[in-house]
C-alpha positions in Angstrom: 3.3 28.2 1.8 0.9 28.7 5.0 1.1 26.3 7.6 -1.8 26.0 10.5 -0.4 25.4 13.9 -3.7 24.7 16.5 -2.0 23.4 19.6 1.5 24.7 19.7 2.9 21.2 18.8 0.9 20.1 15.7 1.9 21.3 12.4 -1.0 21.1 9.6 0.1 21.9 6.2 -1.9 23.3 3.8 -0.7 21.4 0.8 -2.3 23.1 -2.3 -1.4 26.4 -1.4 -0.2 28.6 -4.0 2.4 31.8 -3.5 0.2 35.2 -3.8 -2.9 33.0 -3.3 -5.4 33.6 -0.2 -5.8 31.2 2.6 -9.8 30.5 2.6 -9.6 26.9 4.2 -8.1 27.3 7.3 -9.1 24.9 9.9 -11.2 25.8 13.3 -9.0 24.5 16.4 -11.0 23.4 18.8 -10.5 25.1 22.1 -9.5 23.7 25.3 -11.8 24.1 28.6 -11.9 27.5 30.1 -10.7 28.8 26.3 -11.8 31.0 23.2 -10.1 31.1 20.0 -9.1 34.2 18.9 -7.8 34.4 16.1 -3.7 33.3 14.1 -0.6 34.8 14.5 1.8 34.8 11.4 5.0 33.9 12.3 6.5 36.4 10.2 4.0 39.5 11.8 3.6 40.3 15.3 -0.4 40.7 15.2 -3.5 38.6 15.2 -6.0 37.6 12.6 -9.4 36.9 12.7 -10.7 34.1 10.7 -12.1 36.4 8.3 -8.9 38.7 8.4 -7.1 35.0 7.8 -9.3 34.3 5.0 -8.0 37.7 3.1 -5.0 37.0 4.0 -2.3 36.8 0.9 0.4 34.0 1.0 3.9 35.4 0.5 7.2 34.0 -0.5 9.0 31.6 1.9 6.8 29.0 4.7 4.3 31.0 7.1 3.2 29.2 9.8 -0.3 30.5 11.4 -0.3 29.5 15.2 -3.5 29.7 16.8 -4.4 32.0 19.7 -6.3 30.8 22.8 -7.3 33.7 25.7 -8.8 32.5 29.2 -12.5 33.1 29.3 -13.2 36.0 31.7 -16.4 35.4 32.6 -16.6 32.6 35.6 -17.4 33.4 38.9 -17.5 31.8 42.5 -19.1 31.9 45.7 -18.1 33.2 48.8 -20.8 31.2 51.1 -20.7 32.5 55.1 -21.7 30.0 57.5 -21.9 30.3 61.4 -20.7 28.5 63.8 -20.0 27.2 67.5 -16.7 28.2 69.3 -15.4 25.0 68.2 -15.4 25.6 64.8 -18.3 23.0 64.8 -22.1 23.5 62.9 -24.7 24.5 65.2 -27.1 21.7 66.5 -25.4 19.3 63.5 -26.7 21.5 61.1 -25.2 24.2 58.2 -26.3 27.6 59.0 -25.5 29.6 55.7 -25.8 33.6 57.3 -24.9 35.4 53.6 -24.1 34.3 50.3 -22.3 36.7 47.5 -21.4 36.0 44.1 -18.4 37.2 43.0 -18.1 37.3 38.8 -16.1 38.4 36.1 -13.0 36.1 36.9 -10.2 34.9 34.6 -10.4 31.1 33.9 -7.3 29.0 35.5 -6.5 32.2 37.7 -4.7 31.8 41.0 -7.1 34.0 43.3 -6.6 34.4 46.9 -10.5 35.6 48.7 -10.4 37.3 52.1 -13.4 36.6 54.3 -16.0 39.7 54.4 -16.5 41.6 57.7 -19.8 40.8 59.0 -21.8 42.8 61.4 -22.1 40.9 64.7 -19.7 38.2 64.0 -16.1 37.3 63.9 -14.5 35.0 61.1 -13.3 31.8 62.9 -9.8 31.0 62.8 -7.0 28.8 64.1 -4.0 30.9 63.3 -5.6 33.5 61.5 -5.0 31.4 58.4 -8.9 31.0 58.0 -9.2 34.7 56.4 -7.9 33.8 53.5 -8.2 31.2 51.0 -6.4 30.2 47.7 -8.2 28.9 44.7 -8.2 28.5 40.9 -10.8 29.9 38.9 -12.3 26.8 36.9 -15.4 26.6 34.6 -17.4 25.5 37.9 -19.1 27.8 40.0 -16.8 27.1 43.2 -17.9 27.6 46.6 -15.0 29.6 49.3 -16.6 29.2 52.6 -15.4 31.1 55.6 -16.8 30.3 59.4 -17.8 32.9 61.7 -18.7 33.1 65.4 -21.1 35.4 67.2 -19.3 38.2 68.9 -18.6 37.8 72.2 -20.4 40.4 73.3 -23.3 40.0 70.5 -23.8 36.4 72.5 -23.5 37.7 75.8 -26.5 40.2 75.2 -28.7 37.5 73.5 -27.9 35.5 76.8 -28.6 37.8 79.2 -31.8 38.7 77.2 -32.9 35.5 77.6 -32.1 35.4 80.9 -34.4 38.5 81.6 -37.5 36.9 79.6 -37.7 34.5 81.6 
């Protein structure tokens, strides 16, 4: 007999199978977020059908049970937004100024990713402790947003003062 197993922990048993007969009816598991559905495993093989491969499939002697297999989706991405900002840690003037976006694709669903801040010409990432480098997130269907702080070089800011300074 063939049995379908979709989550791991349900059993559905295809009642009017036949020994030597195919299995045409099996079911289509639903996949949880973040998921595709690949295909069955046999419990008796170490491979993976399709559902077509499944449907050719001939029923032996003894129970089979089909569990269903689920792979991460691999195409989710996030973004790494760079925003400047006072000494302080603080937005300039009370507002967000975003200096570079990048998109970063082709991540694993429910993958623990750790995202160092880029090196930016004429700025310095902001950090207390150096612990603002690097951040830890899990990829999710969302596009997420990792934002890193930066602060004009020192010397970067000392010429733009003393340029003023001159103009005037």
């Amino acid at each position: 007999h063939g049995y379908f197993n979709e989550k791991g922990n349900t059993t559905i048993t295809k009642e009017n199978q036949l020994e030597g007969t195919v299995l045409s009816d099996a079911p289509v598991p639903t996949a949880n977020e973040g998921y595709d559905f690949k295909g069955w495993k046999p419990s008796n093989r170490d491979v993976s059908l399709t559902n077509e491969q499944l449907k050719a499939e001939k029923v032996g002697t003894g129970d089979i049970t089909y569990t269903a297999v689920f792979e991460p989706q691999k195409d989710k991405k996030y973004t790494i937004k760079m925003v400047q900002v006072n000494k302080n840690g603080k937005n300039i003037a009370n507002n967000e100024f975003v200096i570079k976006t990048e998109k970063i694709t082709g991540q694993t669903y429910d993958a623990d990713v750790t995202v160092s801040a880029p090196e930016l010409k004429n700025f310095d990432v902001y950090t207390v402790n150096g612990e603002e480098s690097k951040k830890k997130i899990k990829i999710n269907s969302e596009n997420q947003d990792v934002e890193f702080k930066y602060v004009l070089k020192a010397d970067v800011e000392n010429s733009i003062k003393n340029k003023i300074k001159a103009d005037m």
